[in-house]
N, C-alpha and C positions, 0 to 999 in steps of 0.2 A: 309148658305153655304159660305166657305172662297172664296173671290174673288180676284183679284189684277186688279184693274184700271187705264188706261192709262191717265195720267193727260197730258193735252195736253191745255194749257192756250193762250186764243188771246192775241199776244204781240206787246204792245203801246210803242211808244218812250220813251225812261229811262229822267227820269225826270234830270236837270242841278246838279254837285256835288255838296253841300251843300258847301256856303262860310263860314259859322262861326256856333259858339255852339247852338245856337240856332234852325237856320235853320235843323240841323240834331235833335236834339230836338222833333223839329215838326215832319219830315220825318217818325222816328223810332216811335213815339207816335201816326200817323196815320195812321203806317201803317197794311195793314189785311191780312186776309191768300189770296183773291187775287189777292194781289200786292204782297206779299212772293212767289205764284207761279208762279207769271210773271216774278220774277227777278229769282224765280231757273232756270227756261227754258231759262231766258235770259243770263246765264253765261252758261249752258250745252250746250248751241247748239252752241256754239264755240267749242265745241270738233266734231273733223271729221266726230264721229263717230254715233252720238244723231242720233236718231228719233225726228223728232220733225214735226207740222203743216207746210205746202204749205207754208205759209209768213215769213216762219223763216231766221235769216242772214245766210249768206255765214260763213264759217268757217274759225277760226281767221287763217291771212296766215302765222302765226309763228306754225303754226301745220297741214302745209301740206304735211309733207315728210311720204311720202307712205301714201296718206289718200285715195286713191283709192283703195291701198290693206287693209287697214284697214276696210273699208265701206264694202268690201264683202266679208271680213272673221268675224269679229262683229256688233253688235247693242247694241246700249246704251238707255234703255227708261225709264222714272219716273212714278211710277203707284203710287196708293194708297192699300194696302195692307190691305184687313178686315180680322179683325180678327173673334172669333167666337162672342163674347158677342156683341148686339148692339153698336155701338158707338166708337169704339177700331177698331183703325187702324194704320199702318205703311207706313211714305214716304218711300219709297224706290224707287234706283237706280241701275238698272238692264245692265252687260253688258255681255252679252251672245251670244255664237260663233253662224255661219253662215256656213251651216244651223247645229240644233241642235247634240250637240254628243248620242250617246245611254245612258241610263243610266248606263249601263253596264261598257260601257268604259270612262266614264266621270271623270273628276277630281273632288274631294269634293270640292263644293264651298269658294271661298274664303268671308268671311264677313267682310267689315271694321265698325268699331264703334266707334261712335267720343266721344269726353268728353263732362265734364258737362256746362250745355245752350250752346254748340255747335249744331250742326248738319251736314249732308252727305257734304253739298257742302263747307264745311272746308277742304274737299282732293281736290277740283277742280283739284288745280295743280298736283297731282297725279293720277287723271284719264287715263292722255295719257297712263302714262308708265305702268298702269295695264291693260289697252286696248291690248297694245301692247303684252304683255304679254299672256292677253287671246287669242288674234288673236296667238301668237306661239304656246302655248300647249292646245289649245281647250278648256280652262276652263273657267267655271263662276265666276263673281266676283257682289257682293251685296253692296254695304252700305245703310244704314240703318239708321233713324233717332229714337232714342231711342223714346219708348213710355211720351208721356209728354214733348217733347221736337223736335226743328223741327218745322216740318210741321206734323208730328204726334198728332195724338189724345190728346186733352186735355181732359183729367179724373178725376173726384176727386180721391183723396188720399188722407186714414188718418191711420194714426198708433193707432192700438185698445191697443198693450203693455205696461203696466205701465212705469212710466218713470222712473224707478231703475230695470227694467229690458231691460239693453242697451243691451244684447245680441238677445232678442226678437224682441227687436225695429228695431236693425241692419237688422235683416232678412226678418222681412215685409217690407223694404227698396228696399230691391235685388229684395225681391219675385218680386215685383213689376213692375221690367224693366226685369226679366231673365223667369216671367215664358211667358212675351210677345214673346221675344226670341224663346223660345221652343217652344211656342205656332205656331209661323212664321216659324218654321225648320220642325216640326211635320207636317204642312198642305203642306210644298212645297217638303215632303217626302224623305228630305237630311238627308242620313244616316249618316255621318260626314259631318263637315266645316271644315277649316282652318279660325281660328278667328284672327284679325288683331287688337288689342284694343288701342285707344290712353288716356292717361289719364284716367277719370274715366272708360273710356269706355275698359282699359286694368284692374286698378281692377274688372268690372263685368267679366271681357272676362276669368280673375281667376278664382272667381268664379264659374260662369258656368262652367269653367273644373272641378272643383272640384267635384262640383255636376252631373257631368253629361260626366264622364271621356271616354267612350265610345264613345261617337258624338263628338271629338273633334281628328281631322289629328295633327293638327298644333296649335301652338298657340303663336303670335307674340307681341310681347308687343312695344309699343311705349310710352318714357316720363310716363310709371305705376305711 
């Protein structure tokens, strides 16, 4: 059964910036998935509007105007998103009105998707104003760390198509991040998105319209 769990990580003092190449070197060489979830929760919960554990900081005060109406018109939370197959799953970043809209009257969710070795908390700075945004017209907004990248699932991948059949190859490529995609839309029972794609993340965001022209409101391209 598809689940979405609340990742909620105890967070320790951020370690000193690195003074030279090396030092960062080390840092990024050691570090695991969780120290990657400590530091995602430790840049989201400077947004107003995070859920986060009892010991988390106070919210950055360059993003206190209206965080009181913000707090209780949205929520912002990071779960872990399973998929159906063993082992397959999705970081995601959930911000979603207070309390929930009907389905009925809801707006299609908005998805953002980031480019390649990117992930979600590349929009940090973009969070407020989609916040704000949802807290206006009652809608959801997702981002999503592509399958294999992130804090998402690592899976093997191999392309079974000969290699002079680059048309084959291309599309076990896609398959690979787009049917995660649909797989994630299908189980949270979004009849449409509004997809927001940066980079690679706006050629799959193609893509998937292409494929799949029906489930798709809106489709935003950033730097394709």
């Amino acid at each position: 059964m598809t689940t979405a769990s609340e990742v909620v990580a105890p967070i320790s003092p951020a370690r000193a910036i690195p003074s030279n190449v090396v030092e960062s070197m080390s840092y990024w060489w050691n570090a695991g998935d969780k120290e990657s979830l400590v530091t995602q929760q430790r840049i989201l919960q400077r947004l107003p509007f995070f859920s986060s554990s009892p010991n988390a900081a106070q919210p950055d005060p360059s993003t206190e105007t209206n965080v009181n109406d913000l707090k209780s018109k949205i929520v912002g939370k990071i779960s872990r998103f399973e998929l159906d197959t063993p082992e397959r799953y999705l970081n995601q970043f959930a911000i979603t009105p207070i309390p929930p809209v009907e389905s009925s009257r809801a707006l299609p969710p908005t998805v953002v998707l980031h480019g390649y070795g990117a992930g979600l908390i590349f929009f940090y700075q973009n969070f407020q104003s989609l916040g704000e945004w949802a807290a206006k017209h009652g809608g959801s907004v997702y981002a999503l760390d592509w399958l294999g990248m992130g804090l998402s699932a690592r899976v093997p991948f191999k392309v079974h198509a000969k290699r002079e059949d680059v048309e084959q190859r291309v599309k076990e490529a896609e398959d690979f991040f787009l049917d995660a995609l649909e797989e994630w839309r299908t189980q949270n029972r979004f009849e449409k998105m509004i997809l927001v794609g940066h980079s690679l993340g706006a050629y799959l965001s193609v893509v998937y319209t292409l494929r799949h022209p029906n489930r798709v409101s809106k489709l935003i391209l950033i730097s394709p």
